[in-house]
N, C-alpha and C positions, 0 to 999 in steps of 0.2 A: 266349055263353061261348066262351074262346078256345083251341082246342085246341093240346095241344103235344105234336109228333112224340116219340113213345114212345123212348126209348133201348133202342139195340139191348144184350142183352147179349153181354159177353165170349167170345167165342170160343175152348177148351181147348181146346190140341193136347195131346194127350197123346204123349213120342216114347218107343218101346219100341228098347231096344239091350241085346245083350249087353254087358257090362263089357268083353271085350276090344276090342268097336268103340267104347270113348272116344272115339278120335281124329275119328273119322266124327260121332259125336253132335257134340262141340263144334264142328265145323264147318257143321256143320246147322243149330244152334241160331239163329245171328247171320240167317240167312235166314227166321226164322220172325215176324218183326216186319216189317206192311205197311201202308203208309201207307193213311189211310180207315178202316182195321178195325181194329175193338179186339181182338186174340189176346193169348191168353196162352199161351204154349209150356212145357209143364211136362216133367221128365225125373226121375228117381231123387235126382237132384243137388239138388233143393229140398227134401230131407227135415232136417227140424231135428235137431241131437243130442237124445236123449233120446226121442225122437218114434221109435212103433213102426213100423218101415218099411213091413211087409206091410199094417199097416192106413189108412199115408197112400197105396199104391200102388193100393190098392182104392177109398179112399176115390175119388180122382182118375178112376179109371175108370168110376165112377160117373159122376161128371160130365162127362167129354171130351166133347168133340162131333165130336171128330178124334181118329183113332189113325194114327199115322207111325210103325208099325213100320220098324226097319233092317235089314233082311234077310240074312244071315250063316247060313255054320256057325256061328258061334257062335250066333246067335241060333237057329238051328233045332234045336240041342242043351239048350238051357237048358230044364231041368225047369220053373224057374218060370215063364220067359215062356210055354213051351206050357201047363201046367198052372192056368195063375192066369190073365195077362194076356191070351193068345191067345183062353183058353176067352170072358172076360169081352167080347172083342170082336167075336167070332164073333157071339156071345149076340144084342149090342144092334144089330149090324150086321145079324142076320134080323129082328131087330123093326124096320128101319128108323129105329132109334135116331142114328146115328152116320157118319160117314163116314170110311173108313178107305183111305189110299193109301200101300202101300209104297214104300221105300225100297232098290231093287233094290243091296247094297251088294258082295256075290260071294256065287260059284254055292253052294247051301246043300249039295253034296254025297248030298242022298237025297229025300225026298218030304215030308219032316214042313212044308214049307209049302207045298204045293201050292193050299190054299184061298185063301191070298194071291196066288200067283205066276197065280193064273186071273186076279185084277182087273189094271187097266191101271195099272200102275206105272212109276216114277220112279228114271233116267229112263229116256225110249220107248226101247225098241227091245230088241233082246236083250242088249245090253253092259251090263254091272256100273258100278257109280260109281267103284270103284275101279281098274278098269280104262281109265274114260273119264276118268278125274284125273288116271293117270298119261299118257295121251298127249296133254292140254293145256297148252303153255307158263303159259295165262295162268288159271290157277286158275277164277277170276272166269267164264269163259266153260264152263267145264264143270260150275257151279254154275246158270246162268240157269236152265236148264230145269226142273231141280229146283223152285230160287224160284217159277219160273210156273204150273208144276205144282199144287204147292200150294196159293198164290193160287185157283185156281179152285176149289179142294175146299172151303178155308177160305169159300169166297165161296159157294159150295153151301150148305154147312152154315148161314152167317148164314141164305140165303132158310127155309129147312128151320125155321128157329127164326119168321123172320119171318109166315111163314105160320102156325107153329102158334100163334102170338097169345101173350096173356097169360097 
C-alpha cells in the first residue's frame, strides 16, 4: 500500500488590533502570506454583514493556532480586547494550545499588557514599530523582521500541529 504524506493543515493567524491601529493592521496583513505554508491570517475585517461579530471573533479564537496581537494604547485600553480576546489567549497559550507573538506597535502607557510585553516580541529590541517606521527611508526594511519573526512562530506552530498527529 502506497502511502501519501498527510496534508498539513492551515495555519490561523489570528491579528488582534485596536480599530484605531487600522493603519498598522493593513500593513501587517500583506506579510502574513509565506511561501511553503498554507496561513490563513484572519482580522475583524473578515466578518460578513449580518454575521454576529462577537460570535465570528470567538469562533476564530477558537481555532487560531497564532495570536499577533498589535500592541498600542489603544489596544491596552480596549475592554473587548482585554475582556474577550486577551482572556481567550492567555487561556489556550497556558494550555500550550497556541502561539502568540506580539506586535510591539508603541509604548501602551500603563501595565494592562505586561503578560505580553514578558514574551519575545516583534520587533527585537526595545523600539516600537511605529517608531522604527518612521526612521526607515525604505519602508520594506523596517518590515523584514517583522516578516521573519513571524515565519518562525507560524513554522512553530505547523511542527506543534505536526507532532500532534491526526
Amino acid at each position: 500500500m502506497t502511502r501519501y504524506p498527510r496534508k498539513m493543515p492551515v495555519i490561523r493567524l489570528f491579528v488582534s488590533y485596536a480599530h484605531e491601529d487600522d493603519y498598522w493592521m493593513k500593513t501587517l496583513m500583506p506579510l502574513l502570506s509565506f511561501s511553503g505554508v498554507e496561513a490563513k491570517p484572519w482580522s475583524d475585517k473578515e466578518i460578513r454583514p449580518g454575521v454576529r461579530w462577537d460570535d465570528a471573533i470567538k469562533g476564530e479564537l477558537g481555532k487560531m493556532h497564532v495570536f499577533i496581537p498589535l500592541v498600542s494604547v489603544h489596544f491596552a485600553v480596549s475592554n473587548y480586547i482585554k475582556n474577550v480576546e486577551c482572556l481567550i489567549a492567555k487561556a489556550r497559550m497556558a494550555k500550550d494550545e497556541i502561539e502568540v507573538i506580539p506586535v510591539y506597535l508603541a509604548h501602551t502607557g500603563g501595565n494592562e499588557c505586561d503578560w505580553l510585553m514578558e514574551l519575545q516580541r516583534l520587533p527585537p529590541g526595545d523600539k516600537p514599530w511605529a517608531e522604527i517606521f518612521k526612521e526607515f527611508q525604505l519602508h520594506d526594511l523596517a518590515l523584514a523582521p517583522i516578516r521573519d519573526g513571524i515565519r518562525q512562530v507560524v513554522d512553530r506552530a505547523r511542527e506543534r500541529l505536526r507532532k500532534a498527529g491526526p
